[in-house]
C-alpha positions as CSV (number, residue, x, y, z in Angstrom):
1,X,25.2,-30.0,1.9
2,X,27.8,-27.7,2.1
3,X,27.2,-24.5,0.8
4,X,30.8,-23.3,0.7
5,X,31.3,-25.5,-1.9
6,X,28.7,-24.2,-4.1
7,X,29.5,-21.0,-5.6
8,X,26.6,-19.5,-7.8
9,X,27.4,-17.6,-10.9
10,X,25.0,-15.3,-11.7
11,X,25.1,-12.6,-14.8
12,X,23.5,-9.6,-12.6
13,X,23.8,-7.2,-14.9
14,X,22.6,-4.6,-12.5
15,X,24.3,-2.6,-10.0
16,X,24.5,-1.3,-6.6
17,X,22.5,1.6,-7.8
18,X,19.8,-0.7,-9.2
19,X,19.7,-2.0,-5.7
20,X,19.3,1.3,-4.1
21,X,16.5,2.5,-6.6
22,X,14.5,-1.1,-6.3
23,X,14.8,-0.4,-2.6
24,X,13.3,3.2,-2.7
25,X,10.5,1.7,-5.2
26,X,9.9,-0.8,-2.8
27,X,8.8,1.1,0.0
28,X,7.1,3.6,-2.2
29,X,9.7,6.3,-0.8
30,X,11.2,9.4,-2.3
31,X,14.3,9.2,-3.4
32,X,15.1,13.1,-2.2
33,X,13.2,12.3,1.0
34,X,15.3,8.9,1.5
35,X,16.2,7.6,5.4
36,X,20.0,6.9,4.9
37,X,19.3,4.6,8.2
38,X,16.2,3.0,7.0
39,X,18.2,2.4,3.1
40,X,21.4,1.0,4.6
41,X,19.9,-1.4,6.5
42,X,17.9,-3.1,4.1
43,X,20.7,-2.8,1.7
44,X,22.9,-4.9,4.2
45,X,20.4,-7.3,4.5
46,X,20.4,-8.1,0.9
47,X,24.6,-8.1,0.8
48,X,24.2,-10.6,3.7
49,X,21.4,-12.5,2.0
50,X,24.3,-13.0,-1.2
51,X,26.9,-13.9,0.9
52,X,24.6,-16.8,2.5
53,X,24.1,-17.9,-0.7
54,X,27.7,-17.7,-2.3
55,X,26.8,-15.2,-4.6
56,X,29.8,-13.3,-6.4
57,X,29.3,-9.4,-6.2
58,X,31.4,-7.3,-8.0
59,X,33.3,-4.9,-5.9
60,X,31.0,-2.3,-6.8
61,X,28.6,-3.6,-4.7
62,X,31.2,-3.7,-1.1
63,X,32.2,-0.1,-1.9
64,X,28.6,1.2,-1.5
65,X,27.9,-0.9,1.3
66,X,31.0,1.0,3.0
67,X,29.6,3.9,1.5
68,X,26.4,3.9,3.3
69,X,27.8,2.9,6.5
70,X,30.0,6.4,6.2
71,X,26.5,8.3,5.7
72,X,24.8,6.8,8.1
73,X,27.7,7.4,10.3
74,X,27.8,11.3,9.6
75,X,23.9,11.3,10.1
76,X,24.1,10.6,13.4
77,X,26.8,13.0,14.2
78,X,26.1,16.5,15.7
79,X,26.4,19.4,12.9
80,X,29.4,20.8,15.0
81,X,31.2,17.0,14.5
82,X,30.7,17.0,10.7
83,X,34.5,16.1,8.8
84,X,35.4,19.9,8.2
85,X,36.7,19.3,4.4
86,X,32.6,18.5,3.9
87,X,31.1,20.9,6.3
88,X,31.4,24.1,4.3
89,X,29.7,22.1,1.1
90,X,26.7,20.8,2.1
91,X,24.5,20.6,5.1
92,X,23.3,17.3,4.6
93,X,25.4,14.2,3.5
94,X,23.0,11.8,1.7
95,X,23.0,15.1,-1.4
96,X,25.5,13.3,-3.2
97,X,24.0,9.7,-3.2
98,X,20.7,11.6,-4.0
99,X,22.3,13.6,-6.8
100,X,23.7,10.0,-8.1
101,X,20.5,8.2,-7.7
102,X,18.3,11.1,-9.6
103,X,21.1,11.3,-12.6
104,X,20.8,7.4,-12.7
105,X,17.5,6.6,-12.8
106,X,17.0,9.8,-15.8
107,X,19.4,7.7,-17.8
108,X,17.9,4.2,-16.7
109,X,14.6,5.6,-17.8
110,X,15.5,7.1,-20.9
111,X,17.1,3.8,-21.8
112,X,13.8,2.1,-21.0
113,X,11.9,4.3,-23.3
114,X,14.6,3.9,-26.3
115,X,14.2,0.2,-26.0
116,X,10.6,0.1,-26.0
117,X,10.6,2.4,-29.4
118,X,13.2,0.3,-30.6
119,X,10.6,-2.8,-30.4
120,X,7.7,-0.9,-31.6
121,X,9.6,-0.2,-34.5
122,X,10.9,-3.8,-35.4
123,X,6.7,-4.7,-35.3
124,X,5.9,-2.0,-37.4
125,X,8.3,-1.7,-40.3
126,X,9.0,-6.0,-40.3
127,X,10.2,-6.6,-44.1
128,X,9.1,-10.0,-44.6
129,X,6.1,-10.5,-42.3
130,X,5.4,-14.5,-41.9
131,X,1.6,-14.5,-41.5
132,X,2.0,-18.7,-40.9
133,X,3.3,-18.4,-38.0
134,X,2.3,-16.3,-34.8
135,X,5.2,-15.0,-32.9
136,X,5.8,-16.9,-29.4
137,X,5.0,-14.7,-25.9
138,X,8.6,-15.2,-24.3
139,X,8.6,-15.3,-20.6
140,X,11.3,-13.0,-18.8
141,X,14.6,-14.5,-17.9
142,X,16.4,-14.0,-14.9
143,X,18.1,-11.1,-15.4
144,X,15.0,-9.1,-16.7
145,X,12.8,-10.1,-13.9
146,X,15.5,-9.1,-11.7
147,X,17.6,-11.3,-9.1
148,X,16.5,-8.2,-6.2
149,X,12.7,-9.5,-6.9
150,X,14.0,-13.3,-6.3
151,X,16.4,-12.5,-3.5
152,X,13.4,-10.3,-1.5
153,X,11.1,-13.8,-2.3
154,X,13.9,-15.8,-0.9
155,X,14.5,-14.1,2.2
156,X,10.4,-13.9,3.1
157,X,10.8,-17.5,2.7
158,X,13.8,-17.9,4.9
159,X,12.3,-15.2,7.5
160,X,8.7,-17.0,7.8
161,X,11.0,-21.0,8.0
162,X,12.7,-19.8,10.9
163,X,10.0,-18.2,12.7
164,X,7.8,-21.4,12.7
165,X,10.8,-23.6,13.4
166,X,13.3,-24.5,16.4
167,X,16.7,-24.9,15.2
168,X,17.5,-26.4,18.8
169,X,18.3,-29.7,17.5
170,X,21.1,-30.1,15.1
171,X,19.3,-32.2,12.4
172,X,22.0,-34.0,9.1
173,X,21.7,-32.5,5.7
174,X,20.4,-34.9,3.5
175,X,20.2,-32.9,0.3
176,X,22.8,-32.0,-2.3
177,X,22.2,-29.0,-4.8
178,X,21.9,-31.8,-7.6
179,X,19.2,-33.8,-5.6
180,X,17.0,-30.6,-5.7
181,X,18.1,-29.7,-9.1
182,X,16.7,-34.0,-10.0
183,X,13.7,-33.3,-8.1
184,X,12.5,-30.0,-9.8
185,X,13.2,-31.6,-13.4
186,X,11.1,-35.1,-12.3
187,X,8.0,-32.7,-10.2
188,X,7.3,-30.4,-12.8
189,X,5.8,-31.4,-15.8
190,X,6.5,-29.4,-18.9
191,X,4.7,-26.5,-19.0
192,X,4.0,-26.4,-15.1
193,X,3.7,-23.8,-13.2
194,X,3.9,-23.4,-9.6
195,X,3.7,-20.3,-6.7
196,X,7.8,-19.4,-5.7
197,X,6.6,-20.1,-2.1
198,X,5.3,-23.6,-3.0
199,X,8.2,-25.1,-3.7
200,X,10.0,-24.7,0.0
201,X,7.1,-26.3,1.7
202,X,8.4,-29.8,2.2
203,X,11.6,-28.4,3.6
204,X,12.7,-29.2,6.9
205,X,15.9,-27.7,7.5
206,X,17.1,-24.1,6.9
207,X,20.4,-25.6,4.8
208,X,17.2,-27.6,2.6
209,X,15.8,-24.0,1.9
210,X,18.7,-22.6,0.5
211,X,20.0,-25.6,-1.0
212,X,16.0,-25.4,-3.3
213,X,16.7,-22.2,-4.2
214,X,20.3,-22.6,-5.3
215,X,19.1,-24.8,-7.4
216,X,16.4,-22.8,-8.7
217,X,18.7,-20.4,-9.8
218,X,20.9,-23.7,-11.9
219,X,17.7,-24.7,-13.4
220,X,17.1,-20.7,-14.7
221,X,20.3,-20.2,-15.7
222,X,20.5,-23.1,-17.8
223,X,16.6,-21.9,-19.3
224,X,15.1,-25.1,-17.8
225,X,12.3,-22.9,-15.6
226,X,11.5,-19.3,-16.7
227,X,10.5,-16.7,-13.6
228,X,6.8,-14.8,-14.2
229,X,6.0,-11.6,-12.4
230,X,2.3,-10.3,-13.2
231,X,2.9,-7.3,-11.2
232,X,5.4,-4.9,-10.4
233,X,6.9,-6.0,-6.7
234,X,3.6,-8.5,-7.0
235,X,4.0,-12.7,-6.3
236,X,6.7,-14.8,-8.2
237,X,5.7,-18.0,-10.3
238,X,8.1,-20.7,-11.5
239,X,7.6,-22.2,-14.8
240,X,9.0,-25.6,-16.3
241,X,9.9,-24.5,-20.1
242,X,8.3,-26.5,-22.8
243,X,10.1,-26.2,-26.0
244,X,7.7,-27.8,-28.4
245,X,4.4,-25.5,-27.0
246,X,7.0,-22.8,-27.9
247,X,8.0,-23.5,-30.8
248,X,5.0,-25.0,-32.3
249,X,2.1,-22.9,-30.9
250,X,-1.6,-23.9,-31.3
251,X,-2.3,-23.5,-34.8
252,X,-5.6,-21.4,-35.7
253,X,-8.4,-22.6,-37.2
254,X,-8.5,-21.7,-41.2
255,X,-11.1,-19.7,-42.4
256,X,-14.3,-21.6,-43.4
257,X,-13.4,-24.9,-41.5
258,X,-15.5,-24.7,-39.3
259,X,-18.2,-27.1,-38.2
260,X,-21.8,-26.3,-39.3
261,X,-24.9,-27.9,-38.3
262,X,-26.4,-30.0,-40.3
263,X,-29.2,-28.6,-43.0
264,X,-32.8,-30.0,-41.8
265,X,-33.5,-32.5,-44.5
């Protein structure tokens, strides 16, 4: 397998800021008491993690990754070595990434909140109502569970492989994207579900790990398997779909059908 020849085409429609916000929620930190050190390192990681994996980023992404090197640079500078165009503004230089990240998230919530009036609305002033039929539970996609959730997943999964194996010996890829992509689709049944760390136990290789979870992503974008997080920041779950349980749920029983014991003769 080589992964150069695999590019994965994602639609992240999140940013760089997203990234640094998911980051702070994370670690349960403050976002006016963030470590510019701490942030930019984990932030790297994840840049690093996308690369390995032939991930497109938008450039959006590179300039704050150069961005938070500069910070972190000018945090570790004495006060008398600051750039003198920023010295007479502010004393410390992560203020305008803080001032960015506050103004972001105010709109990021307030967008949250519209869209959940927006569907509390639809169910409360529905013109036709269809009492036949009972609206389908649709698990998240991609997107909505958010690739940062799968890519944090991924890389526990990569971090605990190569701790518990020797990459000494140089051992021949014997797995193609496709192959994984063919397994998946013939070991889950429809309607399975499995733990995201489950499916990397038979692999033997680091280029086997990444190769699964390239194809996990396929198999998601094309709305073969569906992602499930019960939790905020809590354990991931893969799901085969199964169209016909969801478009034909169980039906309920109709009033007075049903069974009665028998009247003593």
């Amino acid at each position: 397998m080589d992964t150069n020849d695999y590019k994965v085409r994602l639609d992240i429609f999140e940013g760089p800021l997203d990234l640094l916000l998911y980051l702070i929620k994370k670690d349960e930190m403050d976002i006016q008491t963030v470590s510019i050190e701490r942030i930019t390192r984990q932030y790297l990681e994840y840049i690093n993690t996308f690369k390995l994996l032939n991930i497109d980023l938008a450039s959006e992404f590179i300039v704050m990754a150069a961005n938070l090197m500069y910070l972190k640079s000018r945090t570790l500078l004495p006060r008398v070595d600051q750039p003198p165009e920023d010295d007479a503004e502010e004393d410390d230089p992560r203020w305008e990434l803080i001032r960015q990240l506050i103004e972001y998230k105010k709109f990021k919530d307030a967008a949250g909140f519209l869209s959940l009036c927006a569907i509390e609305q639809e169910g409360r002033y529905a013109h036709h109502p269809d009492t036949s039929e009972k609206p389908v539970e649709e698990a998240a996609p991609l997107a909505e569970i958010s690739i940062f959730d799968l890519i944090r997943a991924f890389q526990n999964v990569l971090k605990r492989f190569e701790e518990a194996h020797d990459f000494g010996d140089i051992i021949d890829d014997r797995f193609t994207v496709s192959d994984k992509i063919d397994f998946f689709m013939a070991e889950f049944a429809l309607g399975e579900s499995r733990n995201f760390d489950e499916l990397f136990q038979s692999a033997t290789t680091k280029a086997e790990v990444i190769v699964t979870f390239l194809a996990l992503l396929e198999l998601m974008k094309l709305n073969q398997f569906v992602v499930r997080q019960n939790s905020l920041l809590g354990s991931i779950s893969i799901e085969r779909r199964d169209p016909v349980a969801e478009n034909h749920p169980p039906a309920s029983p109709a009033a007075g059908s049903a069974e009665t014991e028998p009247t003593p003769a």
